[in-house]
N, C-alpha and C positions, 0 to 999 in steps of 0.2 A: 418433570415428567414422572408419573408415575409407573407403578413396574407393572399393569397392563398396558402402560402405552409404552412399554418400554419392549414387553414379550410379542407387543403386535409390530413394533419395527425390527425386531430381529426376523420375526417370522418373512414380513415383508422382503429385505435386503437377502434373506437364504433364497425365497424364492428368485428374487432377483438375478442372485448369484448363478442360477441357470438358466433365467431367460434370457438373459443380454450375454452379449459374447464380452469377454474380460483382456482390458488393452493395459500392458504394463508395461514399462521402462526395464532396462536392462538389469539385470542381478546388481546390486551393489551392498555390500557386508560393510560394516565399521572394520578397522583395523585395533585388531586388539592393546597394540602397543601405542598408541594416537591416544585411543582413551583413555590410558591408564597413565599418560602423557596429562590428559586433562584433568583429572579425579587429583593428581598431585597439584595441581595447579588453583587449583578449585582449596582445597585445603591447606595452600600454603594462604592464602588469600585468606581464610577462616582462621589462620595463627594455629590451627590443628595440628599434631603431631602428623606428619606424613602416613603412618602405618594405619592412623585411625580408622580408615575404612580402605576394605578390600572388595572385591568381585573377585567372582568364577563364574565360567556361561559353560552353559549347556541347550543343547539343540532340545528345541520342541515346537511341535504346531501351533501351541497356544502359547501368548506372551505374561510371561508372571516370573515376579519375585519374590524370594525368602529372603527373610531379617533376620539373620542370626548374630546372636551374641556372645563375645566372650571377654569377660571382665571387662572393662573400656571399650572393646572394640567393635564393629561391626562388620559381619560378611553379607554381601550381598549375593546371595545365591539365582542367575539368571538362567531362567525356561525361556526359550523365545524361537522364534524364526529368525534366521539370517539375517534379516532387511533390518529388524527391529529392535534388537537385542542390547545397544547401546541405547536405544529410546528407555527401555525399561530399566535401566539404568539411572536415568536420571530422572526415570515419574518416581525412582525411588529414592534418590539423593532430595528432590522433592518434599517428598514427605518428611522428610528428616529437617528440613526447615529451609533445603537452601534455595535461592531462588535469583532467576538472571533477568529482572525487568529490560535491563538495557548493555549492551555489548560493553561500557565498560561501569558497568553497574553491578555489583554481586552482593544479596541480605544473604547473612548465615547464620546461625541459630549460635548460643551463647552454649547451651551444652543441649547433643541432641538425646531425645527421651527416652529412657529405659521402656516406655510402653510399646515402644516399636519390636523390640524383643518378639521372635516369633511370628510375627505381622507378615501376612502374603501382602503386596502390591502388584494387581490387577493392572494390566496394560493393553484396551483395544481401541484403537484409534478412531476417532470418528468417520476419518478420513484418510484414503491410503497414500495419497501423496497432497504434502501440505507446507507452503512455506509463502516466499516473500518474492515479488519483484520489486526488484530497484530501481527508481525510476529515474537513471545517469541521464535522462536527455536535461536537467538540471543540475546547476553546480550542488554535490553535496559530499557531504562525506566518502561516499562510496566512488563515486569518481576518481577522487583521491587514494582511494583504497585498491582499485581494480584495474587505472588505467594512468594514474600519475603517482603509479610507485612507494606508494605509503603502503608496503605490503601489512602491517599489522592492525591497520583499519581493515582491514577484506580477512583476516586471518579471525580478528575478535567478533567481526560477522556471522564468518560460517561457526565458530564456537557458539555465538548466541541461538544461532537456531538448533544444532545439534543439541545443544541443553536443553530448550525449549521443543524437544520433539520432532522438529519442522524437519523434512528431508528434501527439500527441493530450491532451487533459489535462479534469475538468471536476473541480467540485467540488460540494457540498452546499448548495443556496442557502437560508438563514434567514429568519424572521420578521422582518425588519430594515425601513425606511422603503422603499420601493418605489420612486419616485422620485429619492434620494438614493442607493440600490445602482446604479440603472440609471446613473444620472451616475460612478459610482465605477471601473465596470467596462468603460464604455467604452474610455478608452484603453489598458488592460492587453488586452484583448480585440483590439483592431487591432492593436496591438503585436504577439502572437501572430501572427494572421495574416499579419501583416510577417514573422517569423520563420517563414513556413511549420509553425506549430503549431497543428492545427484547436482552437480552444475547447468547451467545452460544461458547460452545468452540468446537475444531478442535483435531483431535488423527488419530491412525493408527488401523487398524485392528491386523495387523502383520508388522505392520511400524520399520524400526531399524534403521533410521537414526536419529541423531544429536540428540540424547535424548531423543526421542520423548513418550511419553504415548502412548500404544498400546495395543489393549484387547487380544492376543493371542501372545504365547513364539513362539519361533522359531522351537522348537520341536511339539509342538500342530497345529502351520500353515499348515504340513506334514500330517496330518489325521484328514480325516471330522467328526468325531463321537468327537474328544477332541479338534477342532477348535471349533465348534458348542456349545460346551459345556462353553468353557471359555468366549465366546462370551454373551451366556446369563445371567451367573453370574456376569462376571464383569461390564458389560452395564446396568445392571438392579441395579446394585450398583450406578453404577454412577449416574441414575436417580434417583434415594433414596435423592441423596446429591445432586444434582445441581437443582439450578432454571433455567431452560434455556429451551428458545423456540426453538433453531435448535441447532443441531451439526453436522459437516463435517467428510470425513471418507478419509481416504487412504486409497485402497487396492493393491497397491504393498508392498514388502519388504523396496522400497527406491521408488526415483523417478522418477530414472530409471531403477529398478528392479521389474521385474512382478513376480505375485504369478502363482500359479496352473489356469489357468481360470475359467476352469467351478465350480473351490470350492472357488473361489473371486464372482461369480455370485453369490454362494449360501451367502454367506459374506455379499455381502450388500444389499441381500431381507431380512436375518435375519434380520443387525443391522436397515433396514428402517420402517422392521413389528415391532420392539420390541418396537421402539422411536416412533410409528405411535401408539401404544397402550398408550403410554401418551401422547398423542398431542403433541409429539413434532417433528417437521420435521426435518428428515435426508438428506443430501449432499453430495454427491461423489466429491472429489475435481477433477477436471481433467488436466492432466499434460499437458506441451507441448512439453516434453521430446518426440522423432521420433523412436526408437531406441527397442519400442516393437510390435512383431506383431505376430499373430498367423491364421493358412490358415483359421477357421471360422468365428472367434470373429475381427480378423482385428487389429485394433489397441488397444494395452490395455488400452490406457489413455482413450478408450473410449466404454468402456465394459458397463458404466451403459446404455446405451441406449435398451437393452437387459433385465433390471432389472425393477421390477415392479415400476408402476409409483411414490407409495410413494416414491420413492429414487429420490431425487431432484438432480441436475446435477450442478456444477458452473465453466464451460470453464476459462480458466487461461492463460493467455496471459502473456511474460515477458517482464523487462526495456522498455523503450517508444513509441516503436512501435504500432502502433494502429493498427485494426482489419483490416481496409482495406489497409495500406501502401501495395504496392509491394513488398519492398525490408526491410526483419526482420530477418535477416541469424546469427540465435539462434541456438541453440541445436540440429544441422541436419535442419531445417527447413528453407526454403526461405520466407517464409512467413509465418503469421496467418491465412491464409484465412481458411483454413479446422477445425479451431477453431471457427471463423467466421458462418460457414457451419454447425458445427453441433451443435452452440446454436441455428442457424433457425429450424433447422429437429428435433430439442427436443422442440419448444414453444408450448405450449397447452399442450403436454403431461405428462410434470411432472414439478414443479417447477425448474427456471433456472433462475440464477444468473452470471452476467458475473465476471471473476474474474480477472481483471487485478493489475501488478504491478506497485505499484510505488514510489518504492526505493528499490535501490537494494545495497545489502551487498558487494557482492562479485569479491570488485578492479573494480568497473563498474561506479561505482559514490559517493556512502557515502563516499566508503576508499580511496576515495582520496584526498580532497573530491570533488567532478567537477559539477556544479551546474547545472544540462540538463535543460533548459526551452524547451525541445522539450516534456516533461512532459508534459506541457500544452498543445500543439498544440493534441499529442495525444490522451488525458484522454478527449479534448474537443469531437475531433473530433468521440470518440467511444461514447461519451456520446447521440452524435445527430441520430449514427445508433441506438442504445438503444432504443430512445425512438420512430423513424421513425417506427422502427418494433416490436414493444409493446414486448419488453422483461421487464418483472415484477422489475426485480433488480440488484443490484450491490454492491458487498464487495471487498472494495478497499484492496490491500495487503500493507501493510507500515510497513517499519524499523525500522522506527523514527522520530520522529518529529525535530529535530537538525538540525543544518549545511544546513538549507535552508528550507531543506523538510518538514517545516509546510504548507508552501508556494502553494507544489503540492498540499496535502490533502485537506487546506482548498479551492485550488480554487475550486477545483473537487467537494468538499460537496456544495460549489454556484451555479454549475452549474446544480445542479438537480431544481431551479428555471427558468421556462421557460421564465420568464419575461427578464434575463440576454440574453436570445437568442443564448446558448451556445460559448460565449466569451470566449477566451482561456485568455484573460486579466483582469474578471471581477477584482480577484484579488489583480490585482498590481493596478485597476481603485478608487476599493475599499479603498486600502492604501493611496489613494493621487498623484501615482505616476506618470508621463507623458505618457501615452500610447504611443503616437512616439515615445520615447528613447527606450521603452522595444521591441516595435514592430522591431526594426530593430535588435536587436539580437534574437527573434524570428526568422527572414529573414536567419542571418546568421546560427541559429543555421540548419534549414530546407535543405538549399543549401549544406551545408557543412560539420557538420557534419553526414547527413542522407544519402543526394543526392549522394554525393562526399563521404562520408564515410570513415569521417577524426574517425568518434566514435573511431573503433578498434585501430586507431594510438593515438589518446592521451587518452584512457582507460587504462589498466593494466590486462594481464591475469592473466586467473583463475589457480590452479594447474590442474584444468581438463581437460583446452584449452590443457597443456602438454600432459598428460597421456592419454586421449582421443579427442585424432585431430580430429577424423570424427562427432565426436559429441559436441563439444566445446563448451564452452557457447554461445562465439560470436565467428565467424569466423574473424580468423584474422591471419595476420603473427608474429610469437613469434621472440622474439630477436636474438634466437641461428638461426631461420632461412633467418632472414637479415644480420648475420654476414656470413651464407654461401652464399645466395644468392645479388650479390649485385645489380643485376638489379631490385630485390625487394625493397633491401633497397632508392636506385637512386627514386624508381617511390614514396614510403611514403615521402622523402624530399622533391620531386616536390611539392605532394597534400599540406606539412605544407608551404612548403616556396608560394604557392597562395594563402594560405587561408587568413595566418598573414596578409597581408597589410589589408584584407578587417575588419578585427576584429573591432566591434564597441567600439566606447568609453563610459564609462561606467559612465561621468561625465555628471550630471543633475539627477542620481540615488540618490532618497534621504534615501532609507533605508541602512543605512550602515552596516550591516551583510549581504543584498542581494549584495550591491554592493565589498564589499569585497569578496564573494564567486565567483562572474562572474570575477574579478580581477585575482584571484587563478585558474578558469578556461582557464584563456586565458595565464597566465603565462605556463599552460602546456604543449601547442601549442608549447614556444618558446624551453622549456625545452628538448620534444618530438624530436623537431629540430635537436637539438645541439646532444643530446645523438646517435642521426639516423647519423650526421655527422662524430661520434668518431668513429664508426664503420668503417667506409670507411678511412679516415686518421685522423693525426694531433691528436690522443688519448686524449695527456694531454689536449692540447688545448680546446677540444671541453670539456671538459666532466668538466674545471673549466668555460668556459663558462652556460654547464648544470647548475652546481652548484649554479650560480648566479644569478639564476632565481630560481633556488629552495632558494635558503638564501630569496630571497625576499617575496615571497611563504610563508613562514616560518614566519617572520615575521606577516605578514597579519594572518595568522593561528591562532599564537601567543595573537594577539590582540583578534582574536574572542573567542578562549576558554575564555578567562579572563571577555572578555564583557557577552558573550551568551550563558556560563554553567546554562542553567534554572534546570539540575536537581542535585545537587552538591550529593546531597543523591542516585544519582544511578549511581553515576561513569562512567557515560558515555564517556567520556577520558580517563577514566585509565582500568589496568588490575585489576582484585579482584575475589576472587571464587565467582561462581554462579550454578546454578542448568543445565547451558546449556551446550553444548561441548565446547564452546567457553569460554576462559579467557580475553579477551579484552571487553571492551564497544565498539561499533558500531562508537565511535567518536577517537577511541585511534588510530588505522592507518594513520586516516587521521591527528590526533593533532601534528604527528613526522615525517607528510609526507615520514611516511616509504616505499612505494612503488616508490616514486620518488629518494629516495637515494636507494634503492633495486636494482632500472633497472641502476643506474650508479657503483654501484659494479659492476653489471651484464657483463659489458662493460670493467670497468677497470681492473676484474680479469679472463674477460674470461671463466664463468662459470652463466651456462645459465638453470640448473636444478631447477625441479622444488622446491625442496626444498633447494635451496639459501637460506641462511639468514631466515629459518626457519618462514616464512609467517602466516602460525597457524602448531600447534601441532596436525601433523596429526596424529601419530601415539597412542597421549592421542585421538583423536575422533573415530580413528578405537578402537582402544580397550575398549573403553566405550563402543561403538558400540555390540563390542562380550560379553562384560560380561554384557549389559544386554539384548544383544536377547534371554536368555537362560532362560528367564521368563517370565510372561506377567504383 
């Protein structure tokens, strides 16, 4: 961006700054002894003499720091606002070299630069509240971390975002003992707000999918006198026991199932007034599911526009497609724009958070696991309308941090520094990497798999793609319908056999878990290939050719669990009970490349349903499902 178009969005955003009325969260300061808590911790980690670097804060409107030096040492002298004051903190420890891609990841400089000497560090954020939701309705790390007692997985969390700027975080609260959660998440929770990190978690009204916490049974959803009622006692419960400055709200039954309308209006002006009586802001999450609509209200995903303003709004986008691409042919929809559209038509009037994904569970990219860098080009490019048209914030949705996907997170948390200039590369620029080698699979991934829209062919469908064609996650052609149709099948072998030649090479990549994951990507291309060839002839042929690309795969695979299991204690490659619908870790699919020996059964037995080879246990997640929507 250049600095007219940089002088033209400040001018923009001041003016903004008085025509829209301004919705905040409650006061929250870092604690000064937390951080200095951290800062030691941080350079015990760097082998640094403890004393090596200091801070002093001081109150100011605007955020910046001073680099002073004395012999060895460095003071970091902080200007800031309350809210902010530890962020400028660590845009300054930053610059000094130190850098936290991954909670328990930390690069630090060998010796940091005498040219820093002197040196203001500039701190205005792109965005005034920015962070991460977690996405606990799947086994993963955080799970572990927030709701089965591993307090130092939730504790290396909230540190990774406070390093990285971020001050907002919630996640998805489960059907779990009520009692024993509230005892669990106490002290990660104040911790947080030690850290200057507002908490919040995420439930259902009358929610019943995949485990979910939900303040009304299925029978009480049915009648407004005993909706209303569960609503105020268990919500007034929960604020008894949680320290949390926002929480998010579903009101459908599922995500693609709508309630009653006009008694889901009443829903979320209740639960916005009730949370609005203890400062704490409420959020309607908003779906991008296409599939509800009613002749008044219109679209259900988009009923809070209707609800009083306390009820903050957070638009939700899915897998990599950014707000303005043309072409995002998701769940019925060809695009995001109408998501796009109605974060503009809500700005000024109630708090509005954009909610984008980025990692996605389901056979799309973790389960396979297929490493999208078109993540970045995305998350960049939503990031620059964000801030072009003064949208207050963003809660990024994440799966996991594994199998690549620290990578997305953390660039995305960089990019809320305007100084990066919304680089979809700060990133890998950051790691050391060669920006040319990355940029041109950047290229390829844009052309090819977006433009051309190779995604669907080397992704993996969902069982809903089956069961529901019209509405599918992704639009795409299922296997049983390239075995009937072969001129479909003819036209996917064209787009893989153009793309292959063009696939970059992945040598000069010096991180070797990124470059082993783009490795495993590209082997799927040839996999995709062969398996679309068995179809049409030559069976065995092709399908021990498939195989020989998944052996290799496999290997690669093989090597990374063994190197980059960072959480050994949440099983994230294996199966183990947990509190979700799900029995697998978020890493177990992808560790047995079972979706790629799946779609070669698929092929060599002729049998193309969607519960082949049994994918997850749907029939344990429906009946979770019904026995507990029968309570709240």
């Amino acid at each position: 961006m250049n600095k007219y178009a940089l002088t033209l969005t400040f001018i923009l955003q001041f003016f903004c700054s008085f025509t829209f009325a301004q919705f905040e969260l409650r006061q929250l300061t870092a604690k000064e002894s937390t951080i200095r808590e951290d800062l030691q911790r941080i350079l015990q980690a760097a082998n640094f003499p403890l004393d090596k670097i200091d801070f002093i804060r001081h109150s100011s409107e605007k955020n910046y720091a001073n680099i002073v030096c004395d012999n060895d040492k460095f003071l970091v002298e902080i200007y800031a606002q309350d809210s902010e004051w530890s962020a400028v903190l660590y845009v300054a420890l930053q610059q000094m070299g130190f850098l936290f891609p991954h909670p328990r990841m930390q690069i630090s400089p060998e010796k940091i630069s005498d040219e820093l000497c002197g040196q203001v560090v500039e701190w205005q954020p792109v965005l005034k509240y920015r962070g991460s939701h977690l996405h606990t309705l799947h086994p993963s790390e955080w799970v572990h971390g927030f709701m089965l007692g591993k307090t130092e997985i939730a504790n290396e969390l909230i540190r990774w975002l406070a390093r990285n700027q971020q001050n907002i975080f919630d996640f998805s609260l489960l059907r779990v003992d009520k009692k024993q959660l509230y005892e669990e998440l106490k002290a990660p929770f104040d911790y947080a707000a030690d850290m200057g990190v507002h908490a919040g978690v995420t439930f259902g009204i009358a929610f019943h999918q995949q485990n979910s916490w939900k303040l009304v049974s299925i029978v009480g959803s049915m009648f407004g006198g005993a909706s209303k009622r569960q609503i105020d006692r268990n919500l007034n419960k929960m604020l008894d026991n949680l320290n949390v400055s926002f929480m998010s709200v579903e009101a459908g039954t599922t995500e693609f199932t709508a309630t009653n309308y006009k008694r889901a209006l009443k829903w979320l002006n209740q639960t916005a007034n009730i949370a609005a009586a203890r400062n704490v802001q409420m959020l309607n999450k908003v779906h991008i599911s296409s599939n509800q609509t009613h002749k008044k209200y219109g679209n259900f995903n988009l009923l809070a526009q209707y609800a009083d303003s306390t009820m903050g709004v957070m638009p939700h986008t899915v897998f990599y497609y950014s707000l303005n691409d043309t072409l995002a042919p998701m769940y019925g929809n060809r695009n995001f724009h109408h998501m796009r559209d109605f974060m503009l038509q809500e700005r000024g009037k109630r708090m509005n958070w954009y909610y984008p994904e980025t990692s996605y569970f389901i056979a799309m990219d973790i389960d396979i696991p297929m490493l999208h860098v078109e993540y970045l080009r995305g998350r960049a490019d939503d990031m620059r309308f964000l801030y072009e048209n003064g949208i207050e914030g963003q809660l990024n949705f994440t799966t996991g941090h594994e199998l690549g996907y620290w990578l997305m997170d953390w660039t995305l948390a960089l990019l809320n520094n305007p100084a990066y200039d919304f680089d979809p590369l700060i990133g890998i620029k950051l790691l050391g990497e060669d920006p040319t080698i990355w940029q041109k699979h950047l290229d390829f991934h844009r052309e090819f798999m977006t433009e051309k829209q190779l995604t669907p062919i080397v992704t993996f469908a969902n069982g809903g793609d089956e069961v529901f064609p019209k509405h599918a996650i992704h639009k795409r052609n299922l296997l049983k319908h390239l075995f009937q149709t072969k001129d479909k099948c003819k036209l996917e072998i064209r787009k893989l056999e153009e793309a292959i030649p063009h696939i970059p090479t992945t040598e000069g990549i010096q991180n070797e878990e990124l470059k082993s994951l783009l490795d495993i990507t590209y082997l799927r291309f040839h996999h995709a290939l062969y398996v679309r060839k068995a179809l049409l002839r030559d069976k065995a042929l092709n399908l021990s050719k498939a195989t020989y690309y998944r052996v290799q795969a496999q290997l690669l695979m093989d090597d990374i669990v063994a190197k980059y299991n960072r959480y050994p204690e949440a099983k994230i490659f294996e199966e183990h009970e947990n509190p979700t619908a799900y029995s697998q870790g978020y890493g177990e699919r992808a560790a047995q490349l079972f979706y790629w020996y799946r779609e070669e059964e698929m092929v060599r037995k002729n049998k193309y349903g969607p519960l082949f080879m049994k994918p997850y246990d749907y029939l344990d997640i429906l009946f979770s499902m019904v026995r507990e929507a029968i309570k709240p």
